[in-house]
C-alpha positions as CSV (number, residue, x, y, z in Angstrom):
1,X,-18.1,100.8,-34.9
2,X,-16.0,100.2,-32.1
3,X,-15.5,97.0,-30.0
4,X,-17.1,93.8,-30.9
5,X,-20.5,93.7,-32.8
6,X,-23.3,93.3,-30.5
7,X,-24.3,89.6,-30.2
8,X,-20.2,88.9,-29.6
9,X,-20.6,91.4,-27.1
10,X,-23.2,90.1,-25.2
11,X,-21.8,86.5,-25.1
12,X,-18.6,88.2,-24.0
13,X,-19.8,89.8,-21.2
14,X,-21.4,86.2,-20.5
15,X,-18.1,84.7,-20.8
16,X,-16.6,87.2,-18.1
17,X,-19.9,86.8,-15.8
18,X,-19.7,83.1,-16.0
19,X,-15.9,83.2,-15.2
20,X,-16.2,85.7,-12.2
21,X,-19.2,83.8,-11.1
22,X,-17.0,80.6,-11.3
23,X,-14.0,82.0,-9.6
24,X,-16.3,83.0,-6.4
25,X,-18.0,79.7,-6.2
26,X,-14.5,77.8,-6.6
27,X,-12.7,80.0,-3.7
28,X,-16.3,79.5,-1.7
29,X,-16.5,75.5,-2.0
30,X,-12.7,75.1,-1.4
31,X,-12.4,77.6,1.8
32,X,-16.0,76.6,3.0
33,X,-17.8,73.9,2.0
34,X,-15.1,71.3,1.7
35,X,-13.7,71.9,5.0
36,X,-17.2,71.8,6.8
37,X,-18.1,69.0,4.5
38,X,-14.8,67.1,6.2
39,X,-15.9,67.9,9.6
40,X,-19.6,67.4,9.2
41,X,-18.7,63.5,8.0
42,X,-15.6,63.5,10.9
43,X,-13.0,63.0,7.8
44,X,-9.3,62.9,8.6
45,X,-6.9,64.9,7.2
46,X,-6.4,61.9,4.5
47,X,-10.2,61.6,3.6
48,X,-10.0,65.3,3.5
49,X,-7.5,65.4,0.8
50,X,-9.7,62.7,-0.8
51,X,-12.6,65.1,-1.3
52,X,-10.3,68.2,-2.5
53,X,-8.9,65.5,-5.3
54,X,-11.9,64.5,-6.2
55,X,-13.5,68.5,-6.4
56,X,-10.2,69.6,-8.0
57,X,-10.9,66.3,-10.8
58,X,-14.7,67.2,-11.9
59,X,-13.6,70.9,-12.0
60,X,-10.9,69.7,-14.2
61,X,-12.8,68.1,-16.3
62,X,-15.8,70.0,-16.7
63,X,-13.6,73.0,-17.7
64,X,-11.2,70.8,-20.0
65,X,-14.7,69.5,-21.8
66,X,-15.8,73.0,-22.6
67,X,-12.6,73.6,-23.9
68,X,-12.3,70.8,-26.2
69,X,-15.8,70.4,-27.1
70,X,-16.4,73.7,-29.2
71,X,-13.1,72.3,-31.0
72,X,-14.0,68.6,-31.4
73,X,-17.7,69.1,-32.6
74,X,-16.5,71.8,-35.6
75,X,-13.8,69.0,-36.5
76,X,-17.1,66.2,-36.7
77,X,-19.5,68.7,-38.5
78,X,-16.3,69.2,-40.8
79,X,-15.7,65.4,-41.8
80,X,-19.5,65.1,-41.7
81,X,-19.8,62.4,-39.2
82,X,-23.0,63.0,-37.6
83,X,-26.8,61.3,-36.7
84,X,-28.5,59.4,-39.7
85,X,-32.3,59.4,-39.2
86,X,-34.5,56.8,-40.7
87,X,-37.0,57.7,-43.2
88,X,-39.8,55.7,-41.6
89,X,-38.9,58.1,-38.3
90,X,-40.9,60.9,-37.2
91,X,-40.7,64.4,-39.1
92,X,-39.5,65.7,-35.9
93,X,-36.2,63.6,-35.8
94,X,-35.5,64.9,-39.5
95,X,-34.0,67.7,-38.2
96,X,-31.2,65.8,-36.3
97,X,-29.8,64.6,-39.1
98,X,-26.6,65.1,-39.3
99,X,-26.1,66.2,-36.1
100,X,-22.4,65.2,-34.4
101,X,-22.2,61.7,-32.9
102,X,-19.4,60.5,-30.9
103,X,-19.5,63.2,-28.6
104,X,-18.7,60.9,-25.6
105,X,-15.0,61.2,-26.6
106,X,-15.3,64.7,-25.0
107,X,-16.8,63.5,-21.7
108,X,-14.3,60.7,-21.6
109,X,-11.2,62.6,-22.3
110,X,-12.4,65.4,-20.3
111,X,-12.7,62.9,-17.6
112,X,-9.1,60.7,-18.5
113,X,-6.9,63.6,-18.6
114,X,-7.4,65.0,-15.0
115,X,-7.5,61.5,-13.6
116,X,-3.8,60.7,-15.4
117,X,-2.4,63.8,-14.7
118,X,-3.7,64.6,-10.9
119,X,-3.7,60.5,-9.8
120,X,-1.2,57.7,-9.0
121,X,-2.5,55.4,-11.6
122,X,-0.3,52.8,-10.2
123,X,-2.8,51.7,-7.5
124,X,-5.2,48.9,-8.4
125,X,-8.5,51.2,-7.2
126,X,-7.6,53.7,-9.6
127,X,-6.4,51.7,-12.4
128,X,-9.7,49.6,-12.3
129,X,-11.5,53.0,-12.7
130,X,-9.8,53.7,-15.6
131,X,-9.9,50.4,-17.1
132,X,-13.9,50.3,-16.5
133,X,-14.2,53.9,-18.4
134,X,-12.3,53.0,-21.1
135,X,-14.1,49.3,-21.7
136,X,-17.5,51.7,-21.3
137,X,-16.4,54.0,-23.7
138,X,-15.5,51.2,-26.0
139,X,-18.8,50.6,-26.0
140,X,-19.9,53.8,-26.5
141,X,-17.5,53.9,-29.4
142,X,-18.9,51.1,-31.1
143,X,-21.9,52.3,-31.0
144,X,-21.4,55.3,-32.2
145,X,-19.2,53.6,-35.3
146,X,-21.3,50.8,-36.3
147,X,-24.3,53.7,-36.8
148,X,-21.5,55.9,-38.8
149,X,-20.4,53.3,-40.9
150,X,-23.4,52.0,-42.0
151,X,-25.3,54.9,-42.2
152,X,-28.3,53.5,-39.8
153,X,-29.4,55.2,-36.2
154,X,-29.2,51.7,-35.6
155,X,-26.1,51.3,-33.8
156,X,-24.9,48.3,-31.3
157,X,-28.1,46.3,-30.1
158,X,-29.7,46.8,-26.7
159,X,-28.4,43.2,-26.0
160,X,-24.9,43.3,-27.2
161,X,-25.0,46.8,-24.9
162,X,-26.4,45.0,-22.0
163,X,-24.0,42.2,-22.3
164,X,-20.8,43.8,-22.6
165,X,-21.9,46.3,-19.6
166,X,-22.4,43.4,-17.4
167,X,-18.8,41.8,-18.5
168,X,-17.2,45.1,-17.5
169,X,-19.2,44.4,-14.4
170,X,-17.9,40.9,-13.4
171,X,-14.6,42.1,-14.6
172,X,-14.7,44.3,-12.3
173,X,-16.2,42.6,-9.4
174,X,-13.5,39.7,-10.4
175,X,-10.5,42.2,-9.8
């Protein structure tokens, strides 16, 4: 047998599809639709630039979280952090158990990354958008811990959630 076995081949030729398919629609949206986007909304050059950034940040980071999140989710299964389902629960939600929690350290750093690297984090806009998704993915982290460590899908409460969400909120509205 040459070449790769069949089901490897097929999500190869996926892969490529996918890429080639990407690659068009990126060239498409950057030499058409953001420039008619900027002079359907009468954008200056300066707002302009503000909607390549922000198209060239959620490519980023959608690309960078499909990178990393194959990798991170073998590295949870592998320390055997994942869902615990309560016995009481439904015989449907027995087979999440186990399942990999946590995974909103992939949205967030797939998100951070592009926004550190590609922004001037020295301006108070931008630095109060990185300091609300990091207090929200504290949250999300403690969450996801307090049902890890004590072995419960009972993580934070909806209350503690609610409360610490609207904190971020003032805090934010206070800046």
């Amino acid at each position: 047998m040459d070449g790769l076995p069949k089901p490897r081949r097929y999500w190869s030729v996926l892969a490529i599809w996918l890429a080639i398919s990407m690659a068009v629609l990126d060239g498409s949206i950057a030499n058409v639709a953001l420039p008619t986007i900027a002079r359907e909304l009468d954008a200056s050059a300066a707002v302009s630039i503000w909607i390549i950034n922000a198209y060239q940040l959620a490519i980023t980071a959608l690309l960078l979280s499909f990178l990393i999140g194959p990798w991170f989710i073998e590295r949870l299964k592998s320390r055997q952090i994942g869902e615990t389902i309560r016995e009481d629960g439904p015989a449907t939600h027995k087979k999440k158990a186990g399942t990999p929690t946590m995974g909103g350290i992939i949205i967030f750093a797939g998100v951070l990354v592009p926004v550190l690297v590609l922004t001037d984090i020295t301006r108070a806009p931008n630095a109060a958008v990185i300091g609300t998704m990091l207090a929200c993915a504290a949250i999300g982290f403690a969450d996801d811990w307090i049902k890890i460590v004590r072995k419960r899908s009972l993580g934070l409460s909806g209350r503690w959630k609610i409360f610490w969400q609207a904190a971020i909120a003032v805090g934010l509205w206070y800046i």
